[in-house]
DRENNUMI-462269 format. One record per residue: residue in one letter; z negated, x negated, y negated of N, C-alpha, C, CB in turn. Coordinates in steps of 0.02 Angstrom, whole numbers, plus 32768, in hexadecimal, padded with zeros to 4 digits. Each point is the difference from the previous one (the first is absolute). Last residue first. Glycine has a CB too. Layout:
% DRENNUMI-462269
aZXYZXYZXYZXY
...
END
This chain:
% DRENNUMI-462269
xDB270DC9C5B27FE17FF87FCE7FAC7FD7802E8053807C7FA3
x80AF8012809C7FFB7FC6801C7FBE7FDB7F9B80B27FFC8081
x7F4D80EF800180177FDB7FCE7FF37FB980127FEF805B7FAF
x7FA6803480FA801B804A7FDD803A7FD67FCF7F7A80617FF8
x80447F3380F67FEF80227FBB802380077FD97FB67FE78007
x800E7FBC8104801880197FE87FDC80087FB6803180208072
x80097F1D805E7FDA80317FD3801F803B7FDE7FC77FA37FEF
x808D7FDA80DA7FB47FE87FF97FE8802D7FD1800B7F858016
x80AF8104803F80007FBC7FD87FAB7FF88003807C800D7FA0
x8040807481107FAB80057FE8800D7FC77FD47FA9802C806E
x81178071801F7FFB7FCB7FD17FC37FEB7FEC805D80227FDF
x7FB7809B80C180147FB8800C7FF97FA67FD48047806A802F
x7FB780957F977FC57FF180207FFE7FAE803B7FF6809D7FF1
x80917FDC7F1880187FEA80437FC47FD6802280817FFB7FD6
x7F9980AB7F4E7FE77FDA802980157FEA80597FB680307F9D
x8098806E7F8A8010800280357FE57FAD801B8066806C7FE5
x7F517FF17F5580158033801780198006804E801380077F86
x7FD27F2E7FE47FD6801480047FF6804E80237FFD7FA47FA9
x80AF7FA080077FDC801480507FCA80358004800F7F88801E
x8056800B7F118032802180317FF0803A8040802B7F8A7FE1
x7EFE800D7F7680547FFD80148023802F80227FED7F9E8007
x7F1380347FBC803980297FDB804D800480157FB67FE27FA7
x7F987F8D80A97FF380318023804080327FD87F6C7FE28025
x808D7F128015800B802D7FB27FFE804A802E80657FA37F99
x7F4C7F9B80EB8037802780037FEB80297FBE80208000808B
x7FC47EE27FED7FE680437FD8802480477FED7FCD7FA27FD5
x80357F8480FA800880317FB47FD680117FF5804E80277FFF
x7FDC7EDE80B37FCF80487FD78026802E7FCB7F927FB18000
x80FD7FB680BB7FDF7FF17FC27FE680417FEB80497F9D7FE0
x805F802D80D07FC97FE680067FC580037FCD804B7FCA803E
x80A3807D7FC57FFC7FBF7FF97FB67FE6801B8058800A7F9C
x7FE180DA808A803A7FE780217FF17FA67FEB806080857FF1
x7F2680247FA07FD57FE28050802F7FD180187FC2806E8030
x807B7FDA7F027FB27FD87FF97FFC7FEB804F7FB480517F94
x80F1803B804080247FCB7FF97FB77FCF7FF6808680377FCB
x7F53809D803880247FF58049800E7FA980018049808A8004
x7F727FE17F237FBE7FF5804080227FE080397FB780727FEA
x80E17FB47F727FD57FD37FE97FBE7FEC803E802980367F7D
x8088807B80BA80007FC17FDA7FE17FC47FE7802880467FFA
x7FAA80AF806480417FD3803080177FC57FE1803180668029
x7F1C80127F5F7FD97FE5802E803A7FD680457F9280707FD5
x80587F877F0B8039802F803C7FDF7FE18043808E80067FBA
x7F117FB37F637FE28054800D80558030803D7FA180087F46
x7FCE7ED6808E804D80417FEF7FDF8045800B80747FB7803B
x7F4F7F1B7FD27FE280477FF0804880297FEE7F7A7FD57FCA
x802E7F3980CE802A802E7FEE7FE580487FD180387FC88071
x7F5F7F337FCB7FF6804380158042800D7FDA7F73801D8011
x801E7F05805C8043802F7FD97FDC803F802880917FAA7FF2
x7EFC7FA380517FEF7FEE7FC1803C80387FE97FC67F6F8001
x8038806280DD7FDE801D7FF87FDA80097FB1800E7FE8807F
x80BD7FA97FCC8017803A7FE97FA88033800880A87FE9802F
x7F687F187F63800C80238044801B80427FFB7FA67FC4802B
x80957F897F187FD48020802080018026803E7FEF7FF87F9F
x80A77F697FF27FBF7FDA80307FD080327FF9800C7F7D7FEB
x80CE80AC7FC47FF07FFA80437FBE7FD6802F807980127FE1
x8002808A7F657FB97FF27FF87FE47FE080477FF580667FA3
x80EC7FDE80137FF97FE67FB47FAC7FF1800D806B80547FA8
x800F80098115801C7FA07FFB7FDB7FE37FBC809280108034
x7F5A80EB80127FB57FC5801F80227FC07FF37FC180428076
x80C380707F5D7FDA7FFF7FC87FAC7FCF8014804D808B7FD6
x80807F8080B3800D80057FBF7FC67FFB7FC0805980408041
x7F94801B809C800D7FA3800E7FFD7FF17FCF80447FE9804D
x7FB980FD7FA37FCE7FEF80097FFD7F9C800D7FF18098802B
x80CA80097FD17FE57FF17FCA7FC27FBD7FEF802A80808007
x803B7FB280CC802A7FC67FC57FE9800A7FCB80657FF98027
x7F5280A180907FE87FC8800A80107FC57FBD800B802A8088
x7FF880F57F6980197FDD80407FEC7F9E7FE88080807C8024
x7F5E80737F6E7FDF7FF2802D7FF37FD0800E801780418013
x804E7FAF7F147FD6801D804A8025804B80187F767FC87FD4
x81447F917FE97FC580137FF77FDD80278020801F7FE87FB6
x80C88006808B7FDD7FDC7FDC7FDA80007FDC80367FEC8012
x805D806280D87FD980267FC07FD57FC07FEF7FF580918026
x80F77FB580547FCA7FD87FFE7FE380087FC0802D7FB6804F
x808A80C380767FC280067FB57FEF7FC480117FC5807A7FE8
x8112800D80A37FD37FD37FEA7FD97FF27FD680347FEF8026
x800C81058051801F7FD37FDE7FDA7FA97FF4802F80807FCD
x7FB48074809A80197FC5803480207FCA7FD5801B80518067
x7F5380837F5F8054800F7FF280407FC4803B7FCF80217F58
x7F397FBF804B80068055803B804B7FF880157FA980707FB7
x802A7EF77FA27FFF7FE480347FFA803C80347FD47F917FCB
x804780A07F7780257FC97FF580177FF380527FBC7FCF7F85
x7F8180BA8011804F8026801780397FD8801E7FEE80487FA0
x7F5E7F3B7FE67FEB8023804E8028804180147F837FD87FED
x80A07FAB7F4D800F7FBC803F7FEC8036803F7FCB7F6C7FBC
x802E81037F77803F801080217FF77FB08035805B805B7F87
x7EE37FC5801F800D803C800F80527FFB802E7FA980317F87
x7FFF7F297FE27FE8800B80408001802D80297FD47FCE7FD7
x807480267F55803D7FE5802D7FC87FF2802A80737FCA7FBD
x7F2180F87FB980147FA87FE280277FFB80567F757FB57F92
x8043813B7FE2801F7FE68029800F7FB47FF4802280728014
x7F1F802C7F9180307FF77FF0802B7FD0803C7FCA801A7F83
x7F558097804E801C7FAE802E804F80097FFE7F937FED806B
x7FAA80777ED18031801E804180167FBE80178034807C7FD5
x7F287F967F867FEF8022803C8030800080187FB480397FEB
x80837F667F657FDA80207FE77FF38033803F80247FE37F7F
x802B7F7780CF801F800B7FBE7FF680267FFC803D7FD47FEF
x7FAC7F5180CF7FE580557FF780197FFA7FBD7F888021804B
x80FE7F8A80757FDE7FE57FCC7FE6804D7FE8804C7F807FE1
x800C8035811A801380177FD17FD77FED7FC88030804D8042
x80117F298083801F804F80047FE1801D7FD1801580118070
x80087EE77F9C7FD080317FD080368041801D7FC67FA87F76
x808D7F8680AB7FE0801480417FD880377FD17FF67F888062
x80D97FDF7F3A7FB980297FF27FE6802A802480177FF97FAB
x80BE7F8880677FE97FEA7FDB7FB180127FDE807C7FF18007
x803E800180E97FB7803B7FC97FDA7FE87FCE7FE18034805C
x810E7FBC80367FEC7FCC7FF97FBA801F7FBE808A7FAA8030
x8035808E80A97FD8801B7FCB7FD07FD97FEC8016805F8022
x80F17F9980667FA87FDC80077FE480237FC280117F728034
x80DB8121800D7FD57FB77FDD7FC980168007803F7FCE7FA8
x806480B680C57FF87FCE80187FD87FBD7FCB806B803A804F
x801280957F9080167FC37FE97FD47FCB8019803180347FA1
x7F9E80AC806180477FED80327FFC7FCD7FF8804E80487FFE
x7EF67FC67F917FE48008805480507FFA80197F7E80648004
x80787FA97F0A7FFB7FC1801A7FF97FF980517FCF7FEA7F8D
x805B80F4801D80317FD27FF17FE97FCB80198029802D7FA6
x7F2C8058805A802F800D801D80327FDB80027FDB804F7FF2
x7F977F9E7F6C7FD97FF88034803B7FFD80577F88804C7F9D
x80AA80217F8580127FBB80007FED7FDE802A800680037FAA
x7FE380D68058802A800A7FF7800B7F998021800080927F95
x7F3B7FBF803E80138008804480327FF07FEA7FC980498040
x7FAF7FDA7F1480187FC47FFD80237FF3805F7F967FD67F82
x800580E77FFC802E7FF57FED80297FBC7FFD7FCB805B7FD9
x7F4E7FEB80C4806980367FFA80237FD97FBE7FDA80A8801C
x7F507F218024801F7FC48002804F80427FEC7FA57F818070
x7F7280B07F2380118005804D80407FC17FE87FDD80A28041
x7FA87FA27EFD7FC88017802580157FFD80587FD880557F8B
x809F7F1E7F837FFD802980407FB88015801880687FC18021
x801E7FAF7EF47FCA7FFC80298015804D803D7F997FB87F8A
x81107F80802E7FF380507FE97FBD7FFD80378091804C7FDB
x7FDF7F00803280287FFD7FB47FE980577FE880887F988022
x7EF27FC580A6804680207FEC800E800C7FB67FF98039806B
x7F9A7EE7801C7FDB80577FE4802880077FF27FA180137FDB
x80D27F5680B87FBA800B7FD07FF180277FF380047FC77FDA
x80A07FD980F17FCB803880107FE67FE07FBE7FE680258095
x80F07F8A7FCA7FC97FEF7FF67FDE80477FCE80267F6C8014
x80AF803C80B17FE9802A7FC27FB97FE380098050807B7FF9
x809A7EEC805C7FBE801E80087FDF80437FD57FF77F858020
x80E0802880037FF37FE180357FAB80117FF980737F9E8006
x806380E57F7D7FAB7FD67FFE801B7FD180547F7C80827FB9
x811F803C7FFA80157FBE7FF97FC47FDA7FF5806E801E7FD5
x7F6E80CA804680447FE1804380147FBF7FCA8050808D804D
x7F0D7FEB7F427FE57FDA805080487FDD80187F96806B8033
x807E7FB07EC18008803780457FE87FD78024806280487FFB
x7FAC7F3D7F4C8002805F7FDB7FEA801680528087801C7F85
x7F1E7ECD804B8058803B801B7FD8803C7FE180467FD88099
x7F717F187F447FE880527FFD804C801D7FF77F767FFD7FBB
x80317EF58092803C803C7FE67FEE80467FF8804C7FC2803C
x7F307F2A7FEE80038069801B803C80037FD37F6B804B800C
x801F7ED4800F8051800D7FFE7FF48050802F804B7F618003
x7F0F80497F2580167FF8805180388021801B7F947FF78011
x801380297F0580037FB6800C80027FEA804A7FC27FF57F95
x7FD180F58035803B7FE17FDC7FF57FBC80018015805B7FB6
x7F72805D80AE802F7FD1803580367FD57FD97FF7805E8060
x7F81803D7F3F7FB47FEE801D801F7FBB80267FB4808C8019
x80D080147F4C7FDE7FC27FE87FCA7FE48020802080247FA6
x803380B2808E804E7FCE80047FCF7FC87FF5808080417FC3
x7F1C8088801E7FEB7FDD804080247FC080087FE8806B8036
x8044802C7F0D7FC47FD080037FFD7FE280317FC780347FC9
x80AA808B805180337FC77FDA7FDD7FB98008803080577F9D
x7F5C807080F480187FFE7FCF802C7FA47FDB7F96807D8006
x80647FF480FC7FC77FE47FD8801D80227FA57FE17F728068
x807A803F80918006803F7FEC7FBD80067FDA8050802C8060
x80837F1D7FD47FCC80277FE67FE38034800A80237FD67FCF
x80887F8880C17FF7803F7FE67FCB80127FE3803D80148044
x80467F077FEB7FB880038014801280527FDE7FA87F6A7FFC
x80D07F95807A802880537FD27FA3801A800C80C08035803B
x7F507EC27FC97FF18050801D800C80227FD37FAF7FF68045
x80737EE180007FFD803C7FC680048048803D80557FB37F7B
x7F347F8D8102804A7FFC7FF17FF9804E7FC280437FBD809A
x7F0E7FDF7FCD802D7FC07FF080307FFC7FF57FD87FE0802A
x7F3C809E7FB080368013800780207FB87FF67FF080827FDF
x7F437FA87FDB7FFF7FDF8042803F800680117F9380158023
x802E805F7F1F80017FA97FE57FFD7FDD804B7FAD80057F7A
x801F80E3808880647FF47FFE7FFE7FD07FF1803E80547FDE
x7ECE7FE0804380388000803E803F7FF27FE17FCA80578049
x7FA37F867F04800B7FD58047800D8019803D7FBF7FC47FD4
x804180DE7F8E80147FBD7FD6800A7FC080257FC0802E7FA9
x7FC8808A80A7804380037FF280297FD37FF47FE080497FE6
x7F347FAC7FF480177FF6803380448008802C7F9C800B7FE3
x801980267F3D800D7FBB7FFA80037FF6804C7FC67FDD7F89
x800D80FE806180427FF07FB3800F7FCC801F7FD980227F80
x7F64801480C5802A801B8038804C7FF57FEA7FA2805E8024
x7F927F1E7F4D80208057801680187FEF8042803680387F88
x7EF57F3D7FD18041800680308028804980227FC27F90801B
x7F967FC07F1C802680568005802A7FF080438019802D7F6A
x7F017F2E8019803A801E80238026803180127FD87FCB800C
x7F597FE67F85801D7FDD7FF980457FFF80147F9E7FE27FFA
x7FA280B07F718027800A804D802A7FB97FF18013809F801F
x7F887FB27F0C7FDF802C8047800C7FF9803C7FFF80437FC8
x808E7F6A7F867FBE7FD77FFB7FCC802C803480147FCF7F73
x80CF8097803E80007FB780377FC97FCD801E805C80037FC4
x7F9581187FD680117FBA7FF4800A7FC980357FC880227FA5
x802B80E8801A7FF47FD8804E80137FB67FCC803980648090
x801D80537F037FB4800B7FDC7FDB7FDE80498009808C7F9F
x80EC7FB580417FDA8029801D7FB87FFB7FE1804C7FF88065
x804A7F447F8A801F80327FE37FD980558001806C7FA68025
x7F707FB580897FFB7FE17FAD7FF680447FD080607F8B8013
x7FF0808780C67FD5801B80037FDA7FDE7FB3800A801C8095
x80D87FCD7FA07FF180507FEC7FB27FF47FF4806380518052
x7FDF7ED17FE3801D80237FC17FF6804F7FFA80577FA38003
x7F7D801280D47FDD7FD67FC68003801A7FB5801F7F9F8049
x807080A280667FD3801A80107FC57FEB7FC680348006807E
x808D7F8F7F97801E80237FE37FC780317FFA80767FDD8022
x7F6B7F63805A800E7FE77FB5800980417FCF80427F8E802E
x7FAE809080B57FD5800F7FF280147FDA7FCC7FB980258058
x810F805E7FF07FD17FD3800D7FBE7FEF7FE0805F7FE5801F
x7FFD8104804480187FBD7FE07FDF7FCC800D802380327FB0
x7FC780AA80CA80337FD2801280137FEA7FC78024802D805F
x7EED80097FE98030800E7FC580347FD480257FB380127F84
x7F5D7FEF80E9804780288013804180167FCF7FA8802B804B
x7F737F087F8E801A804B8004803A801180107FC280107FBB
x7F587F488008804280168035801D803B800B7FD87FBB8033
x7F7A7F7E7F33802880407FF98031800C80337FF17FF87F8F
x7F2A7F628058805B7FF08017800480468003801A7F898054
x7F167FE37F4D800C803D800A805A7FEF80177F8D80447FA0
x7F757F368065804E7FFC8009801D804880077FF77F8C803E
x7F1380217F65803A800D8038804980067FFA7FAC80328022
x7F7C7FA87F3880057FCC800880368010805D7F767FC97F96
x800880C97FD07FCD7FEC8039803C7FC280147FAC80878033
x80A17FDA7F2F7FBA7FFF7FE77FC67FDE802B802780687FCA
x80CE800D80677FE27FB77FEB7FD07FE07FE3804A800A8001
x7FA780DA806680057FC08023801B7FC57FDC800C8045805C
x7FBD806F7F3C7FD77FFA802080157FB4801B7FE28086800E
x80A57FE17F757FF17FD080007FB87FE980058063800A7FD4
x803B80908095801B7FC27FFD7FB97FD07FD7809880377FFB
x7F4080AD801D7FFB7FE1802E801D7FC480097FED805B8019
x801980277F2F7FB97FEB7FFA7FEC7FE3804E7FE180627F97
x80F97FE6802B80047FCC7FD87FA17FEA7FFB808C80327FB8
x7FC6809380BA80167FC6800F7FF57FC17FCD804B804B803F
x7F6380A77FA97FD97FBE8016802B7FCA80207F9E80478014
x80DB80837F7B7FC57FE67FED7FEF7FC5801B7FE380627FEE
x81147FBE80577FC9802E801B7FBF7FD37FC28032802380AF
x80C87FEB7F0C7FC87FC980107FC38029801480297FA47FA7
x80A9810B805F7FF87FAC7FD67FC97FDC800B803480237FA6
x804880CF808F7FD17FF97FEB7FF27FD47FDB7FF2802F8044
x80D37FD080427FE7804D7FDC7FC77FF57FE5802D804E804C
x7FBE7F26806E805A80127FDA7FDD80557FE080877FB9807D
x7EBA7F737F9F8028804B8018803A800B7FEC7FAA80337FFF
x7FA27EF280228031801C7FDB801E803A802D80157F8F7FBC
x7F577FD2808B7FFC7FE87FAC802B803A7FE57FFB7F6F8003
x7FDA80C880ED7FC87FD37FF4800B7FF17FC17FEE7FD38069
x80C280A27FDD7FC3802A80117FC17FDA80068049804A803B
x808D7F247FAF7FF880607FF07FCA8011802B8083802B7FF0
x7F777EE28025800880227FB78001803C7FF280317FB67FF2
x7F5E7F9180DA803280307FE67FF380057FB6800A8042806E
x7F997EE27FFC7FEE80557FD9803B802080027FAC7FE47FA5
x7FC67F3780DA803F80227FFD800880647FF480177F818058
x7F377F9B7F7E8005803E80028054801B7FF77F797FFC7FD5
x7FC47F38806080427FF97FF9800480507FFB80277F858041
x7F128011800080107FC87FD7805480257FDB7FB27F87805F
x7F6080F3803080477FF17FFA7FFA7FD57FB6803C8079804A
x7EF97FF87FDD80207FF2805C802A7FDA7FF47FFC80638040
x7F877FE27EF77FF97FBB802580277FED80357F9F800B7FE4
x806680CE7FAF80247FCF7FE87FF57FB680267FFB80497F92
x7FC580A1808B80047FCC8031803B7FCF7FEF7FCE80508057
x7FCD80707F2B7FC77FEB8043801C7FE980187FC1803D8017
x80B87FC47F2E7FBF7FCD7FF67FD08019803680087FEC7F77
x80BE809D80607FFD7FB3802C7FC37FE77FF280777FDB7FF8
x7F5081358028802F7FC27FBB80267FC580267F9580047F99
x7FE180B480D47FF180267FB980457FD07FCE7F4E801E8010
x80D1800481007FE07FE77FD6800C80247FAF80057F96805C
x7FFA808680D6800E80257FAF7FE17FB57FC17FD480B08034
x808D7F3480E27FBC80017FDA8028801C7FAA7FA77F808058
x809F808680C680137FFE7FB97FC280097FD48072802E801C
END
C-alpha cells in the first residue's frame, strides 16, 4: 500500500474513477466533505471519467438530485450508480408479479415503482423481504430482531438493498441492512446482496466505460469490506479514504493499492 499526498500523484495511471459518496463527498450529519468538490474537479480538469457508486438503496437519478441540491453538481461526474438501481434490476427480472415485505422507510416504495411488486403489511404474506436503510437510526441490530425474526419463520429470500453494515454519524457506527443480511444469513436464511462488494455493481459501472481496461480503473472509498474488497473482487486498483468507517477496525486482509487522508 502506498500513502499518497493527493490524486495528481497518480492521476496519469487511470482513465476512469469509480467514487464512492459517504465518506468520500459527503457525511450524514455533517454534509459535503470540504475537498470533495476540489477532488472531482481535479479530475475533470484532467479530462476522466468520473462514475459515482454507492450503497444507497435509492436510485441514483434520485442520488443525483440530493447530491445537486447538497452543493455536488452534475457537471463534476458523469455518472451515479447505487445498489438502489441494482435492485431495480433484480425484480425488473421477475416474470411473474411479487408479494414483497419492506423493511426500510416509505421512500424505499419508489425505488420498485412501476414493476409488478406488490408491497404487503406482514412477512407471512411476502414472497420476498427486502432489506433498506431503516426507518430509525441504531448502534446494534436488537430493535430490529423482532422483524428479522418473523421473515426467517416465514421462510422469505432476503433481498439487500444496501451491503453497507454500518454508516459513520458523528463518530458512532450506525446500523445499515448489511448488518441484518449477516444475522440474516447466521440464522440459515437466504440473502442476496446488491452492491459492493460484490461483482454486478462493478459490471455495471464498467458497461458505461467499456473500452477502458480495468488496468486504467481505479476505485476510491473509505469502506475497506466494500469499496476496497469489491476493488480486488473486480480486479481493479483503490484508493482508501483513510477517515472512514474503517478506520479503527482495519481488516489486515483487505490492502488497497493506496492510501489517503481526503479524497483532494
Amino acid at each position: 500500500m502506498k500513502v499518497l499526498h493527493g490524486i495528481s500523484d497518480i492521476l496519469a495511471n487511470y482513465d476512469a474513477y469509480f467514487t464512492d459518496v459517504w465518506g468520500v463527498l459527503y457525511h450524514e450529519g455533517v454534509g459535503v466533505i470540504p475537498t470533495a468538490s476540489q477532488g472531482l474537479r481535479l479530475l475533470k480538469e484532467a479530462g476522466k471519467t468520473v462514475i459515482l457508486m454507492s450503497n444507497a438503496s435509492r436510485s441514483g437519478d434520485s442520488l443525483a438530485t440530493f447530491l445537486n441540491q447538497e452543493g455536488i453538481p452534475h457537471t463534476l461526474y458523469q455518472h451515479v450508480i447505487t445498489s438502489g438501481d441494482c435492485t431495480r434490476a433484480y425484480f425488473g427480472s421477475f416474470k411473474k408479479p411479487v408479494a414483497c415485505y419492506l423493511m426500510g422507510r416509505p421512500s424505499n416504495r419508489d425505488l420498485l415503482h412501476g414493476l409488478s411488486v406488490t408491497f404487503v403489511e406482514e412477512p407471512e404474506q411476502a414472497d420476498v423481504f427486502v432489506a433498506c436503510v431503516p426507518h430509525m437510526d441504531s448502534l446494534s441490530i436488537d430493535p430490529f430482531l423482532a422483524t428479522l425474526n418473523r421473515c426467517l419463520v416465514a421462510g422469505l429470500p432476503m433481498v439487500c438493498a444496501n451491503p453497507d453494515e454500518y454508516v459513520l454519524i458523528e463518530d458512532q457506527k450506525i446500523v445499515r441492512p448489511g448488518l441484518f443480511a449477516q444475522y440474516y444469513a447466521e440464522k440459515g436464511g437466504s440473502v442476496t446482496l446488491l452492491g459492493k462488494p460484490h461483482p454486478p455493481i462493478y459490471e455495471y459501472a464498467h458497461s458505461f466505460v467499456p473500452d477502458i481496461p480495468k488496468k486504467r480503473l481505479l476505485a476510491i472509498g473509505d469502506g475497506l469490506k466494500t469499496d476496497i474488497l469489491g476493488a480486488k473482487n473486480f480486479g481493479i486498483d483503490s484508493m482508501w479514504i483513510r477517515s472512514g468507517v474503517d478506520l479503527k477496525t482495519t481488516g489486515a486482509s483487505i490492502v488497497p493499492t493506496y492510501a489517503i487522508d481526503a479524497f483532494q
